[in-house]
VORO-318471 format. One record per residue: x, y, z of N, C-alpha, C, O, CB in turn. Coordinates in nm, 4 decimals. Glycine has a CB too. Example, Ala and Ser with C-alpha at 12.3 -4.5 7.8 and 13.67 -1.06 7.14 Angstrom:
<node n_px="1.3190" n_py="-0.5690" n_pz="0.7800" ca_px="1.2300" ca_py="-0.4500" ca_pz="0.7800" c_px="1.3200" c_py="-0.3300" c_pz="0.7800" o_px="1.4236" o_py="-0.3319" o_pz="0.8465" cb_px="1.1308" cb_py="-0.4473" cb_pz="0.9046"/>
<node n_px="1.2850" n_py="-0.2250" n_pz="0.7080" ca_px="1.3670" ca_py="-0.1060" ca_pz="0.7140" c_px="1.2900" c_py="0.0030" c_pz="0.7870" o_px="1.3409" o_py="0.1138" o_pz="0.8039" cb_px="1.4084" cb_py="-0.0598" cb_pz="0.5725"/>
This chain:
<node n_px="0.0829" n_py="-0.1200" n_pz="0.0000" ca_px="0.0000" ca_py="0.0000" ca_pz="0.0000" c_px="0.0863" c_py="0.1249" c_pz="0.0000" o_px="0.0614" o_py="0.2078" o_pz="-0.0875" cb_px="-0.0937" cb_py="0.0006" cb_pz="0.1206"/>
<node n_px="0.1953" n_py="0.1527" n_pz="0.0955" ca_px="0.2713" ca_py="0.2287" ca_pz="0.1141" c_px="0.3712" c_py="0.2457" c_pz="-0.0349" o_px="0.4212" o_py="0.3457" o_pz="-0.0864" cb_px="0.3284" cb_py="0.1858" cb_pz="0.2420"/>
<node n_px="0.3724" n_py="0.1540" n_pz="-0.0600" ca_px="0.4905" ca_py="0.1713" ca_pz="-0.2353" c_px="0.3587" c_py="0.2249" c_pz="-0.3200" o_px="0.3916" o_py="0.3163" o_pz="-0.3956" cb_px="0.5827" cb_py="-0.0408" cb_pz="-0.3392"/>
<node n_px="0.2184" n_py="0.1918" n_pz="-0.3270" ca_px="0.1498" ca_py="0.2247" ca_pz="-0.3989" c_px="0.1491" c_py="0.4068" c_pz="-0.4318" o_px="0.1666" o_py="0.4797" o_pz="-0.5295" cb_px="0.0413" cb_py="0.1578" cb_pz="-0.3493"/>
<node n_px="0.1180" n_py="0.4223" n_pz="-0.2869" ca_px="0.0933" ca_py="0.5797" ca_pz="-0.2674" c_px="0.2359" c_py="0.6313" c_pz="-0.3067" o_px="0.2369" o_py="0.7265" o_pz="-0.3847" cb_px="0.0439" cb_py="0.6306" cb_pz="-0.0970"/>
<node n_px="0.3416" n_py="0.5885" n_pz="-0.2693" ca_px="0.4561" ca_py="0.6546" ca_pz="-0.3202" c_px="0.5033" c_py="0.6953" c_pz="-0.4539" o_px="0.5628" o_py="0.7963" o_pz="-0.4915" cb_px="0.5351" cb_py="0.5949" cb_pz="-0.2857"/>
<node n_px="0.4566" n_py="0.5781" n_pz="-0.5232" ca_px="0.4451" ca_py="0.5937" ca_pz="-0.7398" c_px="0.3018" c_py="0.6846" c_pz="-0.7314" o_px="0.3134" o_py="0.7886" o_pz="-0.7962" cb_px="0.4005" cb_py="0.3718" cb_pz="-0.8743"/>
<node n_px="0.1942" n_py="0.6719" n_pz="-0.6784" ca_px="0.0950" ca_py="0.7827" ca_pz="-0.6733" c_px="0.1793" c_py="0.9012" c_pz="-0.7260" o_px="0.1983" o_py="0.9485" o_pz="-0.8381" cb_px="0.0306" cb_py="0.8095" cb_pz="-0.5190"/>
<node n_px="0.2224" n_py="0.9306" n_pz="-0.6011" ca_px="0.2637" ca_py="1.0543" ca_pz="-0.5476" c_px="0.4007" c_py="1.1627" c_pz="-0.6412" o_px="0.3968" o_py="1.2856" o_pz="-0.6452" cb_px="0.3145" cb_py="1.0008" cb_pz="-0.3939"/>
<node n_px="0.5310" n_py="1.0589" n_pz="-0.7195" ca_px="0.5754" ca_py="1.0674" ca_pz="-0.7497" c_px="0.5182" c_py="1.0920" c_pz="-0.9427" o_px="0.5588" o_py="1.1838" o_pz="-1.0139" cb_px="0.6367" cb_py="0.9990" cb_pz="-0.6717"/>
<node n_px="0.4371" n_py="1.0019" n_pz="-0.9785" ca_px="0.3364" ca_py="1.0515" ca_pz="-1.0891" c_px="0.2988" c_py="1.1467" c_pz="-1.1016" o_px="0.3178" o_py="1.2039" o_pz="-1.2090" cb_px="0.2417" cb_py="1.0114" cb_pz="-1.1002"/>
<node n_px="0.2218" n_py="1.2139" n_pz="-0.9897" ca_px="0.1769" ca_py="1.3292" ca_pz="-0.9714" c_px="0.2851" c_py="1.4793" c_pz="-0.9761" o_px="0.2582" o_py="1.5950" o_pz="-1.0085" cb_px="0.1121" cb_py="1.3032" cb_pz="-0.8463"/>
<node n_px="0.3954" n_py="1.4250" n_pz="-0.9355" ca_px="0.4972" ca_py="1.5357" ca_pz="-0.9153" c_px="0.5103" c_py="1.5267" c_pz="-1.0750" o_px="0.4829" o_py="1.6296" o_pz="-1.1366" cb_px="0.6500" cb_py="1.5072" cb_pz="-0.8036"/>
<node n_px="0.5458" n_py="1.4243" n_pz="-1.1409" ca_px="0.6071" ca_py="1.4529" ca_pz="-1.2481" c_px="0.5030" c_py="1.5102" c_pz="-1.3383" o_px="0.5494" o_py="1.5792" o_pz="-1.4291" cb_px="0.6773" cb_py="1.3409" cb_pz="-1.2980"/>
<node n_px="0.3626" n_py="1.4971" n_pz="-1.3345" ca_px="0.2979" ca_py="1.5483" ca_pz="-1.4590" c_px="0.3148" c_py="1.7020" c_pz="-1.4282" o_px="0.3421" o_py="1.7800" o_pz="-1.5194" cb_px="0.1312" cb_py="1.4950" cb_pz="-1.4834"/>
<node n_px="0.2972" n_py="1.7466" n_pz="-1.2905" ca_px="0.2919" ca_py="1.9122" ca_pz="-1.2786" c_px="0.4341" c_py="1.9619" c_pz="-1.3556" o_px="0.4448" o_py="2.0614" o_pz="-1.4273" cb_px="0.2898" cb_py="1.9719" cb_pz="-1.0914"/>
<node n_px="0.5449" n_py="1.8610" n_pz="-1.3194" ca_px="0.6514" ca_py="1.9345" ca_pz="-1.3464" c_px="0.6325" c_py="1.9178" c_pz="-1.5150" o_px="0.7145" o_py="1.9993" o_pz="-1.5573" cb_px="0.7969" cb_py="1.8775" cb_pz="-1.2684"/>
<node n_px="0.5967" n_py="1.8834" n_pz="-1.5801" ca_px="0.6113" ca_py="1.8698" ca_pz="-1.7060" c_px="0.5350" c_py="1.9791" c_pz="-1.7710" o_px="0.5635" o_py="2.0536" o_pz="-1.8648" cb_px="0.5754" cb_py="1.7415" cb_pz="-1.7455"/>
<node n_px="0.3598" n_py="1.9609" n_pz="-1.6446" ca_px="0.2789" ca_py="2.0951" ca_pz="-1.7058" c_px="0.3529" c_py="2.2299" c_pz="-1.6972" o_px="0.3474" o_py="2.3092" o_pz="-1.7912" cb_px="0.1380" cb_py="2.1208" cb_pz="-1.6237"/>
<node n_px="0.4248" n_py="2.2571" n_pz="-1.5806" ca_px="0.5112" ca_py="2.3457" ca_pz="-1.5747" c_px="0.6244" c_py="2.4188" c_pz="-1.6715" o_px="0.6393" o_py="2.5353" o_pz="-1.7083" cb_px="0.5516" cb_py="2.3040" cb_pz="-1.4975"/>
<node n_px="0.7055" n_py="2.2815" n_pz="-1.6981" ca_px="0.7408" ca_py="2.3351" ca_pz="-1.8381" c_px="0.6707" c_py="2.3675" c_pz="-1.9708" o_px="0.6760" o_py="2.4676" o_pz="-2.0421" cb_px="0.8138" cb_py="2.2636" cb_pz="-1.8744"/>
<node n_px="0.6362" n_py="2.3085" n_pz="-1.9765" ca_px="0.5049" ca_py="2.3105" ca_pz="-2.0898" c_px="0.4489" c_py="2.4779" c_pz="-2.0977" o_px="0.4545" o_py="2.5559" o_pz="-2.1928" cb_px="0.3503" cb_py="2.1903" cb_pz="-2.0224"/>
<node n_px="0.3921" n_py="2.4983" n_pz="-1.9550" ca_px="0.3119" ca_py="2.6686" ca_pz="-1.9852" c_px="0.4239" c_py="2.7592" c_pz="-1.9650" o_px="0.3994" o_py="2.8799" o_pz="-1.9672" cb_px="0.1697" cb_py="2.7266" cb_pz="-1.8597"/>
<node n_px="0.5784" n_py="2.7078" n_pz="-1.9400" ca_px="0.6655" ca_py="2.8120" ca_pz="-1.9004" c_px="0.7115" c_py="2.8331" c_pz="-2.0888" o_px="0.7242" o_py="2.9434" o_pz="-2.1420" cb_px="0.8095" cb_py="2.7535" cb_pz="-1.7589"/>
<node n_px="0.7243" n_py="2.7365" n_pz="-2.1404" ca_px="0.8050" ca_py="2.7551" ca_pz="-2.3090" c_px="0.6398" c_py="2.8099" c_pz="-2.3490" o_px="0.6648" o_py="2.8765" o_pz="-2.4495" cb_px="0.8905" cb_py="2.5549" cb_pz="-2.4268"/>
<node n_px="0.5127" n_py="2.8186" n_pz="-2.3321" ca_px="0.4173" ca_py="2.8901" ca_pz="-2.4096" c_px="0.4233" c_py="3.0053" c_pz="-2.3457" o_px="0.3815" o_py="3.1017" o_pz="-2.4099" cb_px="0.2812" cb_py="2.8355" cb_pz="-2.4215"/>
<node n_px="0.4699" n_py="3.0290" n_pz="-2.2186" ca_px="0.4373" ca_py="3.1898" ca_pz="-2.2195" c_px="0.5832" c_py="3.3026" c_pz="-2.2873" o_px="0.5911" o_py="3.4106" o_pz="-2.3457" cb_px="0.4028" cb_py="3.2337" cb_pz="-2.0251"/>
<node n_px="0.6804" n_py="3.1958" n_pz="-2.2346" ca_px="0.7888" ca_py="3.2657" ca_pz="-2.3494" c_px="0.7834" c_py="3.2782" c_pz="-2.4940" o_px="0.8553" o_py="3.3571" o_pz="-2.5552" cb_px="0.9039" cb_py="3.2037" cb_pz="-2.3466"/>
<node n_px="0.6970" n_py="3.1996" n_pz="-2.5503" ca_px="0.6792" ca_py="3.2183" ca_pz="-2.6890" c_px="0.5790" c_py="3.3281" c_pz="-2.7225" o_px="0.5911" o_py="3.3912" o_pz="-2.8275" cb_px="0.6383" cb_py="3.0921" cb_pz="-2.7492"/>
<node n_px="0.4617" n_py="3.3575" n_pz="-2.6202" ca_px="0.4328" ca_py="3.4616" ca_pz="-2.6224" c_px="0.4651" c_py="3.5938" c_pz="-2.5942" o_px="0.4297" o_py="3.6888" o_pz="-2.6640" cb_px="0.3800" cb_py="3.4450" cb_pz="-2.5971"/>
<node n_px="0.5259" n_py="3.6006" n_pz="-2.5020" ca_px="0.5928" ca_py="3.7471" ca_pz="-2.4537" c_px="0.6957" c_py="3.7612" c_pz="-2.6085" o_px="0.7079" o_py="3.8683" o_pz="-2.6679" cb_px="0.7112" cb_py="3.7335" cb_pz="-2.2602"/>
<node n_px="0.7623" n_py="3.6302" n_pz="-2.6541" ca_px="0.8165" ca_py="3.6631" ca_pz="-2.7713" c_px="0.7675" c_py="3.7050" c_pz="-2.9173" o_px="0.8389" o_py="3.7331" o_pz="-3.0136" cb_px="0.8730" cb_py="3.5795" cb_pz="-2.7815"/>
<node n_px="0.6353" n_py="3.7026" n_pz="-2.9104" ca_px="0.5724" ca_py="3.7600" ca_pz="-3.0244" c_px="0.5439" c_py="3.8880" c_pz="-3.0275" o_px="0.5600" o_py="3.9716" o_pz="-3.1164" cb_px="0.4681" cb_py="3.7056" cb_pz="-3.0502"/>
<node n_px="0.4878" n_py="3.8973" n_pz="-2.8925" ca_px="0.4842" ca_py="4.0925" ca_pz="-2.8311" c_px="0.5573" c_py="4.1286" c_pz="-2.8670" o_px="0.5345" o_py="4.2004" o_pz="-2.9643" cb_px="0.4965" cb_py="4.1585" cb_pz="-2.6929"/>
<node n_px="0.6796" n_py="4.1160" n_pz="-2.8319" ca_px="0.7919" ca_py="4.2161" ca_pz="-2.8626" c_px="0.8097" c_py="4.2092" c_pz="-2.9975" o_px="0.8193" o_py="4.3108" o_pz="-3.0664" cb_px="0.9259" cb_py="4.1915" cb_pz="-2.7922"/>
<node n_px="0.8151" n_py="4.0989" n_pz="-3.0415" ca_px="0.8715" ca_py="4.1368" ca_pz="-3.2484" c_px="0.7351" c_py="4.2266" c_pz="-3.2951" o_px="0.7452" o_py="4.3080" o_pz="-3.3868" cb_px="0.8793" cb_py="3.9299" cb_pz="-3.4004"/>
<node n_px="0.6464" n_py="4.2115" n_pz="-3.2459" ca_px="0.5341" ca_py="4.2873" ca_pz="-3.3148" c_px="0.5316" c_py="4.4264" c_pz="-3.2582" o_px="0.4711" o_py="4.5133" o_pz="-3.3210" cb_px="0.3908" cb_py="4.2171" cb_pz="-3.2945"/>
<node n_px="0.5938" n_py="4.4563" n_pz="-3.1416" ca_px="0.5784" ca_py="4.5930" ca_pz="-3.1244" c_px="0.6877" c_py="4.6717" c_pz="-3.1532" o_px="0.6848" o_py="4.7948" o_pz="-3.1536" cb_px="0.5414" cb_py="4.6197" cb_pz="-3.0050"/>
<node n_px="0.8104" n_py="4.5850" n_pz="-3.1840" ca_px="0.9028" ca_py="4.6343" ca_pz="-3.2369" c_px="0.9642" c_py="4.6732" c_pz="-3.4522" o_px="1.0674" o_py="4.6761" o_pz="-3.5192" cb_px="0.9721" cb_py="4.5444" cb_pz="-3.1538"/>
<node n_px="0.8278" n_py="4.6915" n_pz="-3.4682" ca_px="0.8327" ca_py="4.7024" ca_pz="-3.6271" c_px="0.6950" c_py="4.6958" c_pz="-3.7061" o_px="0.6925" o_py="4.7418" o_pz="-3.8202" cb_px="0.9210" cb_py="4.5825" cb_pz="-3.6832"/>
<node n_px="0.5918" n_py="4.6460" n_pz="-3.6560" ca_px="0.4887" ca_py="4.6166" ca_pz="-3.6839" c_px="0.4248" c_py="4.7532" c_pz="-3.6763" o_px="0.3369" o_py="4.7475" o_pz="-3.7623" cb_px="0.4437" cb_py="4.5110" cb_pz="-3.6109"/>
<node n_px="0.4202" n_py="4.8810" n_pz="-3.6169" ca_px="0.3245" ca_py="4.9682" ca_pz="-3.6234" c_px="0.3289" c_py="5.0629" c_pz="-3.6525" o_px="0.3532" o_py="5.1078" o_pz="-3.5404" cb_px="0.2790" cb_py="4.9829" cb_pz="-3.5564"/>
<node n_px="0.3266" n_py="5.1494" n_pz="-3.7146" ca_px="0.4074" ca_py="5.2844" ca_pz="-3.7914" c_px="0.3656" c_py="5.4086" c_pz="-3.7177" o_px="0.2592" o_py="5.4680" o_pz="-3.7005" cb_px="0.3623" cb_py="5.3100" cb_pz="-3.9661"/>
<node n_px="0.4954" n_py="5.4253" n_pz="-3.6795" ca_px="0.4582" ca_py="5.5675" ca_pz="-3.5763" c_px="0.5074" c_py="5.6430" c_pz="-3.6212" o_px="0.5702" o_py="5.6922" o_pz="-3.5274" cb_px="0.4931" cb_py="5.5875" cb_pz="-3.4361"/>
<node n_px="0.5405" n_py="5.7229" n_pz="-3.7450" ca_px="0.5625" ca_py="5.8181" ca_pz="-3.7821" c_px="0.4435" c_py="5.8990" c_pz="-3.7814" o_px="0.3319" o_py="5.8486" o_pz="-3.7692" cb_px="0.6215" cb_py="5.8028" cb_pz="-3.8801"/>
<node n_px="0.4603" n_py="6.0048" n_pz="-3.7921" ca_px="0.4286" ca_py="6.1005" ca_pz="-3.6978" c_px="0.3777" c_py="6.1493" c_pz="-3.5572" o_px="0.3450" o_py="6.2644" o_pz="-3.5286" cb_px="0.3865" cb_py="6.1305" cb_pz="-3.7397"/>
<node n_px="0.3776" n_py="6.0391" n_pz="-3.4753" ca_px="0.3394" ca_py="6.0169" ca_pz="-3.3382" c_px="0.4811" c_py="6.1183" c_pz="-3.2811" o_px="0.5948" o_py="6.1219" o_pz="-3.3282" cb_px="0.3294" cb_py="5.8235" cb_pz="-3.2869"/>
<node n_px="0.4409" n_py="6.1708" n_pz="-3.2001" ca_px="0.4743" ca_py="6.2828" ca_pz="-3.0910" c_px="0.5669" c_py="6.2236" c_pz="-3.0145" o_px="0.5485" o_py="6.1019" o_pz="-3.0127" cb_px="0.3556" cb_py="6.3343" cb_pz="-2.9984"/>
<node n_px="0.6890" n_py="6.2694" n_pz="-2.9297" ca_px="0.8009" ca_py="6.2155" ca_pz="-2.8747" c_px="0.7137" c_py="6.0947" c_pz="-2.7343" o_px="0.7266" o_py="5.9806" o_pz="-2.6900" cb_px="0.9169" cb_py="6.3697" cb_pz="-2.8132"/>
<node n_px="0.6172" n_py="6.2317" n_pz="-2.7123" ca_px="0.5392" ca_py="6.1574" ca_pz="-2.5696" c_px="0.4384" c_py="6.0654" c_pz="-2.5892" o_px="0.3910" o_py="6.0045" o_pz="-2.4933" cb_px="0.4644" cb_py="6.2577" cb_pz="-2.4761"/>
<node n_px="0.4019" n_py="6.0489" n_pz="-2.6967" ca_px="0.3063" ca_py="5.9509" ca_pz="-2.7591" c_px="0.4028" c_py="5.8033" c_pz="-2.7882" o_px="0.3624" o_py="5.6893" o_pz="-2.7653" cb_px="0.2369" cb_py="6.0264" cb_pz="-2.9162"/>
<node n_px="0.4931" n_py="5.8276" n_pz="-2.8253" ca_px="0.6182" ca_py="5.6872" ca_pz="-2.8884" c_px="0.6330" c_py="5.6762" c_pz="-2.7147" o_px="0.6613" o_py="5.5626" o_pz="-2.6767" cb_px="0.8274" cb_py="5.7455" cb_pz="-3.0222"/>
<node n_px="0.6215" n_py="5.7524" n_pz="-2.6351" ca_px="0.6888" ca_py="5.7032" ca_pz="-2.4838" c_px="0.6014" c_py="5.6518" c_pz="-2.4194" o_px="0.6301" o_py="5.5545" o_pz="-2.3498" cb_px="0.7474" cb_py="5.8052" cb_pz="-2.3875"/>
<node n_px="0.4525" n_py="5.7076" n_pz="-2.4236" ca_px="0.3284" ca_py="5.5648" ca_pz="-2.3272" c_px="0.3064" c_py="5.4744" c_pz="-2.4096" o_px="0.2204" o_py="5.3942" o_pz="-2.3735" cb_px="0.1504" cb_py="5.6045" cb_pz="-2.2748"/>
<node n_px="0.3896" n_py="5.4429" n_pz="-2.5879" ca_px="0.3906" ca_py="5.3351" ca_pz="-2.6671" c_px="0.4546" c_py="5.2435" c_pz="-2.5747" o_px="0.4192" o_py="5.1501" o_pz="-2.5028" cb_px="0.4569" cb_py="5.3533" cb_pz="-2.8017"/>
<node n_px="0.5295" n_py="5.2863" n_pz="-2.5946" ca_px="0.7119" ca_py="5.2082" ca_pz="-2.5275" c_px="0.6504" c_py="5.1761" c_pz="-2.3854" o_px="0.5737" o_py="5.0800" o_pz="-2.3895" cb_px="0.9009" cb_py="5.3561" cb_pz="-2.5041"/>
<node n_px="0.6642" n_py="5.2278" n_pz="-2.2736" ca_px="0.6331" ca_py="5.2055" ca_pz="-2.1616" c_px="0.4663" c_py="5.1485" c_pz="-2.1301" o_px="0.4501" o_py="5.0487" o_pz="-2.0599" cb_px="0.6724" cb_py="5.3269" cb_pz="-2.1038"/>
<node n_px="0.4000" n_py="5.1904" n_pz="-2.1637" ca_px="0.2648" ca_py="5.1672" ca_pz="-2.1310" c_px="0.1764" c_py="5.0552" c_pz="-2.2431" o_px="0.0877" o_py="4.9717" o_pz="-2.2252" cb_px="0.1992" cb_py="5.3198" cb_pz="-2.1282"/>
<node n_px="0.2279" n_py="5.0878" n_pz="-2.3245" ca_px="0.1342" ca_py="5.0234" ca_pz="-2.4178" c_px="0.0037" c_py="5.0819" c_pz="-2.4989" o_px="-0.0620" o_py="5.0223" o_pz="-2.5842" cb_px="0.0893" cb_py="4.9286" cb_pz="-2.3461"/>
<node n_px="-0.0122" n_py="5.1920" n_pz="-2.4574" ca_px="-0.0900" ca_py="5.2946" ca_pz="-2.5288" c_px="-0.0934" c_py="5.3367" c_pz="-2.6594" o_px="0.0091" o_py="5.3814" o_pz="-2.7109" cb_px="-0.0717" cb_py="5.3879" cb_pz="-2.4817"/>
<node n_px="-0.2195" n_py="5.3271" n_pz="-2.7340" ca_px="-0.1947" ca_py="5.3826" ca_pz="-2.8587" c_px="-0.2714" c_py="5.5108" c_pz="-2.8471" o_px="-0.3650" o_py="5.5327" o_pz="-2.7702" cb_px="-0.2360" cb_py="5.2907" cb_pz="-2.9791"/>
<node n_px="-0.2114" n_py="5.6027" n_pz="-2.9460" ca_px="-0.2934" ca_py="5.7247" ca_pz="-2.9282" c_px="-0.4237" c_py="5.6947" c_pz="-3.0189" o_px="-0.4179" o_py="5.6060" o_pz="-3.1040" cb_px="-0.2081" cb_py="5.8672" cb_pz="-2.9761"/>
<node n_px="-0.5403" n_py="5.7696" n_pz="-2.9994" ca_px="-0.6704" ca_py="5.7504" ca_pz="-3.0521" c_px="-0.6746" c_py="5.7600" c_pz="-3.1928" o_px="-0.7433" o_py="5.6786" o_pz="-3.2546" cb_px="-0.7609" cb_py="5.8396" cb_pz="-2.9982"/>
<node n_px="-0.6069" n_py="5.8537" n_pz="-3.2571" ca_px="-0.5749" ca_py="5.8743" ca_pz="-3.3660" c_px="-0.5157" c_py="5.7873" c_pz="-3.4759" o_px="-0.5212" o_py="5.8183" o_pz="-3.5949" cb_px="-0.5204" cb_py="5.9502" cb_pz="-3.3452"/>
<node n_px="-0.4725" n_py="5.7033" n_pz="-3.4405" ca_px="-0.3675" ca_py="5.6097" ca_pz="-3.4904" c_px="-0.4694" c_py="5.4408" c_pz="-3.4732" o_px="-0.4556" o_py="5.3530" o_pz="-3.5583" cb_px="-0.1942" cb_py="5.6287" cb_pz="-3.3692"/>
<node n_px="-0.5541" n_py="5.4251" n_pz="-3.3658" ca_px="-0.6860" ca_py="5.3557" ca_pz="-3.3635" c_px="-0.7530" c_py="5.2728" c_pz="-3.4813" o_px="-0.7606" o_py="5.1538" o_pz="-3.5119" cb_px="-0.7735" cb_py="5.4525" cb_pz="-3.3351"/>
<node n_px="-0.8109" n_py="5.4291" n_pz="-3.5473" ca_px="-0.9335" ca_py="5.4016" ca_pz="-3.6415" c_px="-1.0054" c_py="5.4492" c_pz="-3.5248" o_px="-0.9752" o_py="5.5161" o_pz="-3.4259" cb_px="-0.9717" cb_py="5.2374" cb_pz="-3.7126"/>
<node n_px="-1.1572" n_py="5.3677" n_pz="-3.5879" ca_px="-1.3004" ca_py="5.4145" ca_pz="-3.5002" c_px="-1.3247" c_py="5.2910" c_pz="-3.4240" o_px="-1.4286" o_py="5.2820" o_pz="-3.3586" cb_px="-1.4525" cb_py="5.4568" cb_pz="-3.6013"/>
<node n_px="-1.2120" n_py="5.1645" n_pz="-3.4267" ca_px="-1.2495" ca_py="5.0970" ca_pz="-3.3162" c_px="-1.1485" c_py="5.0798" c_pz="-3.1810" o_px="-1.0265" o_py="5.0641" o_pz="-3.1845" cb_px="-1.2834" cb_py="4.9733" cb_pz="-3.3699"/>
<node n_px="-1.2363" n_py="5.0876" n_pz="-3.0594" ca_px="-1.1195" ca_py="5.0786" ca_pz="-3.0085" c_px="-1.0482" c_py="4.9444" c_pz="-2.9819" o_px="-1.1185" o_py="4.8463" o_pz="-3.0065" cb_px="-1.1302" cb_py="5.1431" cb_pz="-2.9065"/>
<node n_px="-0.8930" n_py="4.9129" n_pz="-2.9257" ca_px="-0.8264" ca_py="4.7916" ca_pz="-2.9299" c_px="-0.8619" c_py="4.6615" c_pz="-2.8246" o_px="-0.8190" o_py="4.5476" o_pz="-2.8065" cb_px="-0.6917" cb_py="4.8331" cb_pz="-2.9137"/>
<node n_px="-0.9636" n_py="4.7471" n_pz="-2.7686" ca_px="-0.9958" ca_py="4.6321" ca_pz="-2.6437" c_px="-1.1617" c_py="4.6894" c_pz="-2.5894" o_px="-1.2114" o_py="4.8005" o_pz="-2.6081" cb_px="-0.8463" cb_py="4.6461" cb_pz="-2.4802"/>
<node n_px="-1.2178" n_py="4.5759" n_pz="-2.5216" ca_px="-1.3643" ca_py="4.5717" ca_pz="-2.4861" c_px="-1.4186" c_py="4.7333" c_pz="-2.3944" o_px="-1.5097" o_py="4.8140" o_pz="-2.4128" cb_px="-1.3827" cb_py="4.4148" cb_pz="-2.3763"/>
<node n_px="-1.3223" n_py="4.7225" n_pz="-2.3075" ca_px="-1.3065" ca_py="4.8805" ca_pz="-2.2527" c_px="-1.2932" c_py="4.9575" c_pz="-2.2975" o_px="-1.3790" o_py="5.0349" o_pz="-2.2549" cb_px="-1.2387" cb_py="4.9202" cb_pz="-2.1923"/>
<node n_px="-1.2259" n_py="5.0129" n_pz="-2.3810" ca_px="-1.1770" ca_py="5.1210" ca_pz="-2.4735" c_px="-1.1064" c_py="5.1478" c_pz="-2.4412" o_px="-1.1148" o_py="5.2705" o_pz="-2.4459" cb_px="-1.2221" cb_py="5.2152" cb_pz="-2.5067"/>
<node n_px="-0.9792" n_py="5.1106" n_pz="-2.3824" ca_px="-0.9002" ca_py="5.1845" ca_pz="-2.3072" c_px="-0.8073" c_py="5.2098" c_pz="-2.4116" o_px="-0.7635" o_py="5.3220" o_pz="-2.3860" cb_px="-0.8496" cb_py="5.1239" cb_pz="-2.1797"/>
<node n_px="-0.7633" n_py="5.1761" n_pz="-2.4951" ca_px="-0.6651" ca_py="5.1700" ca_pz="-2.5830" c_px="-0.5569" c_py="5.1135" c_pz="-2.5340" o_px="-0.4580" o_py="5.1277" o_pz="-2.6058" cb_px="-0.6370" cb_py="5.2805" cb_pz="-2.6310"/>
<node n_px="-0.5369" n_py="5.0380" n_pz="-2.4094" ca_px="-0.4464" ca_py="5.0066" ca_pz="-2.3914" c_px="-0.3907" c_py="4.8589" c_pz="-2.4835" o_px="-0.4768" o_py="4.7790" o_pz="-2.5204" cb_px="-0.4575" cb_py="5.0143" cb_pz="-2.2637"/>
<node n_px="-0.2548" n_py="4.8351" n_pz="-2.5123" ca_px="-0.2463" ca_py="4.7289" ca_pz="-2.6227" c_px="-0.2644" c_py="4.5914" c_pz="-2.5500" o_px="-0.3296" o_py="4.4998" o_pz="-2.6001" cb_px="-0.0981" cb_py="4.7349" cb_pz="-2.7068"/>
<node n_px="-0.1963" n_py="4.5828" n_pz="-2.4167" ca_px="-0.2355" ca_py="4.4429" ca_pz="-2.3753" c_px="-0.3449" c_py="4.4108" c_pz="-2.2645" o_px="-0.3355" o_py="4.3158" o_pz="-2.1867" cb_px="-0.1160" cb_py="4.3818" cb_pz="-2.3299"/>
<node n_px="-0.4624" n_py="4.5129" n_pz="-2.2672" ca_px="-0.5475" ca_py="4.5468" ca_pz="-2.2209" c_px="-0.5362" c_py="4.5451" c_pz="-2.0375" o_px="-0.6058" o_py="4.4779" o_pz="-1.9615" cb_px="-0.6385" cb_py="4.4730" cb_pz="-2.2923"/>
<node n_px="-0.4297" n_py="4.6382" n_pz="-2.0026" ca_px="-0.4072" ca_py="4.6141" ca_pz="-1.9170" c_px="-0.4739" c_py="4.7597" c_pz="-1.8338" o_px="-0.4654" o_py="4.7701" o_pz="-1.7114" cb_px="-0.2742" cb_py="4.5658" cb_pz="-1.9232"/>
């Protein structure tokens, strides 16, 4: 009984650790798409020094640069709807 629960137990460790890796290489592959896409993907010419800076830092797009929809359910314009 006691060896039973022990392969239990040890099963159990190993699937988390695997799920673990598993969502750790998908969230790096995501944070890695963010960045190539915000780094070339959006044309900010003519955006304002302080407008390219709550780009950069915040994630903000200015309204202008939009269209008429906004980028998220809120409207916040924020890019990763934060």
């Amino acid at each position: 009984m006691e060896i039973k629960k022990n392969t239990l137990v040890w099963i159990v460790i190993g699937v988390l650790f695997l799920s673990v890796l598993f969502l750790t290489y998908k969230a790096s592959t995501i944070s890695g798409n963010a960045i190539a896409e915000s780094s070339g993907k959006l044309d900010t010419t003519g955006w304002t020094e302080n407008e390219k800076m709550n780009y950069e830092m915040h994630g903000t797009v200015p309204a202008r640069a939009q269209g008429s929809t906004p980028s998220t359910s809120a409207g916040s314009g924020m890019v990763g709807g934060c």
